[in-house]
C-alpha positions in Angstrom: -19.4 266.0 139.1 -19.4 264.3 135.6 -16.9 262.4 134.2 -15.9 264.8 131.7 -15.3 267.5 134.2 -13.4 264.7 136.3 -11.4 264.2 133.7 -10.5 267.6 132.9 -9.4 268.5 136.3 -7.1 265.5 136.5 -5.8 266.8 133.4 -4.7 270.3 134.7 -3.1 268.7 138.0 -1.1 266.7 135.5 0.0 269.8 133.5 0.4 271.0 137.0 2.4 268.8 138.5 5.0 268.7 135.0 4.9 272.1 135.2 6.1 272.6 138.2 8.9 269.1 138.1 10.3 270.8 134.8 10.5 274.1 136.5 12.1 272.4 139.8 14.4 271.0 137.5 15.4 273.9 135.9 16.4 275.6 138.6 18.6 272.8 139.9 20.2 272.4 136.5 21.1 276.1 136.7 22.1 275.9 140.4 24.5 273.9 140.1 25.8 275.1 136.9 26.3 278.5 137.8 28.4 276.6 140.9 30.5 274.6 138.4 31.2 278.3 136.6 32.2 279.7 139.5 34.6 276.2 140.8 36.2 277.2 137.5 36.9 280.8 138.2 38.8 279.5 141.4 40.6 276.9 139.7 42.1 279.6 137.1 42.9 281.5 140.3 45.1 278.2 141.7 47.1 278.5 138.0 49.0 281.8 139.4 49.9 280.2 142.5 53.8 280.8 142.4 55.1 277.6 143.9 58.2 277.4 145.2 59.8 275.2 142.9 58.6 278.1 140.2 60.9 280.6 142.0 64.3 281.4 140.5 67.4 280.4 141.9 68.1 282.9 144.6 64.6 284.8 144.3 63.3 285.9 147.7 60.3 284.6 148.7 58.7 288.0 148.9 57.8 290.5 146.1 58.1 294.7 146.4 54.5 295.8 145.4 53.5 299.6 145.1 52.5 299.2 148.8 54.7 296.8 150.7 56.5 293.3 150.3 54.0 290.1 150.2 54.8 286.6 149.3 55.5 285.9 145.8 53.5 283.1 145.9 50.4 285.1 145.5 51.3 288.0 143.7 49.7 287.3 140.5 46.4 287.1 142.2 46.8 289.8 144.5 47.8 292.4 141.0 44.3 290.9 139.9 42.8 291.9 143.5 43.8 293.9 146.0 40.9 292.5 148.2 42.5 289.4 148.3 44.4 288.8 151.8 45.3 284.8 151.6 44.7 281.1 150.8 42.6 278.9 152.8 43.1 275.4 151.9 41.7 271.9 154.1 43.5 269.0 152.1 41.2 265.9 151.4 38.0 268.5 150.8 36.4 271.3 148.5 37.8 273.8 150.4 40.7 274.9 148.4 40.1 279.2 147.8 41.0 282.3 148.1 40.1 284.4 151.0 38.8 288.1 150.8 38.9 291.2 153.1 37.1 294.6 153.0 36.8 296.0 156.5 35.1 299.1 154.3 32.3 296.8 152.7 32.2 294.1 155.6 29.9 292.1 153.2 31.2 292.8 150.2 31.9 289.3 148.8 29.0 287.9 150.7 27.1 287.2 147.3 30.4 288.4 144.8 33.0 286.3 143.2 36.6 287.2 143.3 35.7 289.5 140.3 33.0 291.4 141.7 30.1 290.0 139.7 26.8 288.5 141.5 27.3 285.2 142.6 25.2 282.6 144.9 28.0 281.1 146.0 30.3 284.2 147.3 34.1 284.2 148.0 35.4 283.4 151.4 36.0 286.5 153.6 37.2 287.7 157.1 35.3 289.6 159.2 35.4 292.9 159.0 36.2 293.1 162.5 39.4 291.3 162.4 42.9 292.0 161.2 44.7 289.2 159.0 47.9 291.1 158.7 50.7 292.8 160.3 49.2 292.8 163.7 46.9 289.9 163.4 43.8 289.4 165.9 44.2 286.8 168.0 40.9 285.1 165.9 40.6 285.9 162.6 36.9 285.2 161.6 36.4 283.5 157.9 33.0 283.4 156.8 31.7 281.1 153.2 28.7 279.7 151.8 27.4 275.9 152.5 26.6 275.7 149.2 24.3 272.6 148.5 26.9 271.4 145.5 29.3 270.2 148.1 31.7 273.8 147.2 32.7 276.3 149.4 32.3 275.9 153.4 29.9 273.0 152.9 32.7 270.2 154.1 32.8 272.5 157.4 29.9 270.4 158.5 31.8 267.2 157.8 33.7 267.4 161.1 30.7 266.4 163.4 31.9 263.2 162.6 35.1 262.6 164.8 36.2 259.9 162.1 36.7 262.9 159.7 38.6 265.4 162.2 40.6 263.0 162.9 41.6 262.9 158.7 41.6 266.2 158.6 43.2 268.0 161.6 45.4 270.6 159.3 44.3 273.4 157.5 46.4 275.8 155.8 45.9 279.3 156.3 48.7 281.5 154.3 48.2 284.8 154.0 49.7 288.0 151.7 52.5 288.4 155.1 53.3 284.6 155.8 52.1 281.0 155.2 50.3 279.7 158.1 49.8 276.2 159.7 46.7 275.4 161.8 45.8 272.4 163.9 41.9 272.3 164.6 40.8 272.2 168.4 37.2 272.6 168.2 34.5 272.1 166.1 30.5 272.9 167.0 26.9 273.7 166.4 25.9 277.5 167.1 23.7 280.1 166.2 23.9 283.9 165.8 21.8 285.5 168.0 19.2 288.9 168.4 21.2 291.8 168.8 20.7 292.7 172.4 21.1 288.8 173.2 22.4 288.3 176.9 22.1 284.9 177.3 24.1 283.3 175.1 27.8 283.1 174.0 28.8 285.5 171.0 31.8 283.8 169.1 30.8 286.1 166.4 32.3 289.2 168.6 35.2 288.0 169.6 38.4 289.1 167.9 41.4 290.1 170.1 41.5 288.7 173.8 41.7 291.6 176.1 43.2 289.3 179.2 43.8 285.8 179.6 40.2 285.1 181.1 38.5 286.2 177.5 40.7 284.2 175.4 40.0 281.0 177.6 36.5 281.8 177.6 36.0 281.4 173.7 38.4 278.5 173.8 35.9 276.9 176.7 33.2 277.7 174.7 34.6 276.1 171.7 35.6 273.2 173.2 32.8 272.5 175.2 30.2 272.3 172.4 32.6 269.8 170.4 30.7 266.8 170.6 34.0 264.5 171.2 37.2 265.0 172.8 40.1 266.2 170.9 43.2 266.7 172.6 44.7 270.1 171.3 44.1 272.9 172.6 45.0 276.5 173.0 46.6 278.8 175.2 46.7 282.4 175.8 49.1 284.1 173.4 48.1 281.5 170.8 46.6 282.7 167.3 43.7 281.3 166.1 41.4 280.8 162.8 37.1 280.4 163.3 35.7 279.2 160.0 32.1 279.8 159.6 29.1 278.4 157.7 25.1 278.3 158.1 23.8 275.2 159.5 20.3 273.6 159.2 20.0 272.2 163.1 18.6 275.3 164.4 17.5 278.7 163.1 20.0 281.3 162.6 22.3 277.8 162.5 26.4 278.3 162.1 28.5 275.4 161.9 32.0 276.7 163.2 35.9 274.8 163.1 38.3 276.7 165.7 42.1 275.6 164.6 45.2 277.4 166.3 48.3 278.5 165.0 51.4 276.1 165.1 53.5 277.3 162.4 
């Protein structure tokens, strides 16, 4: 091969090679802007939080809508979306957002922001299969995005390291009914399985404990894949929050924090 042609073919692996850094590039410049538009949506959202040192003297906590009474503190947002069922906030991370449900379009908000528009990064939701209000499940399943810009469920991951559950044992859960206190008491590696799947534990399915031996079953489960001791725990009759995020260890990977009710 002559030295001319040498050079030409090092010439196109160059143009190659820049080609494909500025394209690379580009798509991690828009990545992470259309995160940082989204971030932005939700921190407009946090502006009609009504706190309570914003109520009136005297003004109930709770507001009449057309439908039924819900806590002032979200009503603002809720008028902007009736989707929207609560707040899900972990203090000391990213996960500060409102959460979603459509048991008519389970995945509804899967890839949607809180408007409705297309969005990589989604909107936290509960299952479909669970109830967040009135007559809650005993679990109530919230799934979001670990989004590689550190936004959404991607701080989930965060408590394999006892250090950080230890920081960050609270999470606050309110939603439209009542504001809601949780204290985590597991934290694990998963996976979701092939439907038809025998041989493995579904915490996916479960939703409302039929007996005693079911809801100790998921809290064994739970407990048992924690990779350090934490001393909480649950009991029959308690309520419970599973928050839910893909993982990289295996395939079909969830990273999952259990936290019970305790006010």
């Amino acid at each position: 091969m002559g030295k001319k042609i040498k050079n030409i073919l090092l010439n196109i692996i160059i143009v190659l090679l820049i080609v494909t850094a500025i394209a690379s590039g580009s798509y991690i410049l828009i990545y992470y802007y259309k995160s940082s538009k989204n971030e932005k949506k939700f921190e407009t959202l946090k502006e009609k939080i009504v706190e309570d040192d914003m109520l009136e003297k005297g003004q109930s906590e709770y507001v009449k809508t057309k439908d039924d009474y819900i806590l002032a503190k979200y009503q603002y947002i809720y008028e902007e979306n009736n989707d929207f069922i609560g707040w899900l906030r972990i203090s000391g991370t990213n996960i500060d957002y409102p959460v979603m449900y459509t048991p008519y379009e389970p995945e509804k908000y899967l890839h949607a922001d809180f408007d409705g528009a297309y969005s990589d990064s989604g909107t936290l939701f509960v299952d479909a299969n669970a109830s967040p209000r009135k007559e809650t499940s005993d679990n109530i399943l919230i799934y979001g995005h670990n989004m590689k810009s550190g936004t959404m469920f991607h701080d989930l991951l965060s408590y394999e390291s006892e250090d950080f559950y230890k920081e960050h044992k609270y999470i606050t859960f309110d939603t439209l009914d009542e504001r809601g206190s949780y204290e985590v008491i597991a934290a694990m590696r998963t996976s979701v399985y092939p439907d038809g799947d025998k041989e493995h534990y579904h915490y996916y399915e479960f939703f409302q404990a039929k007996n005693k031996e079911e809801f100790d079953e998921y809290v064994s489960y739970a407990r048992a894949n924690t990779p350090y001791e934490i001393e909480t725990t649950a009991e029959y009759g308690d309520k419970l929050i599973t928050l839910s995020t893909c993982a990289y260890h295996t395939e079909n990977g969830r990273y999952v924090v259990v936290a019970k009710k305790i006010n």
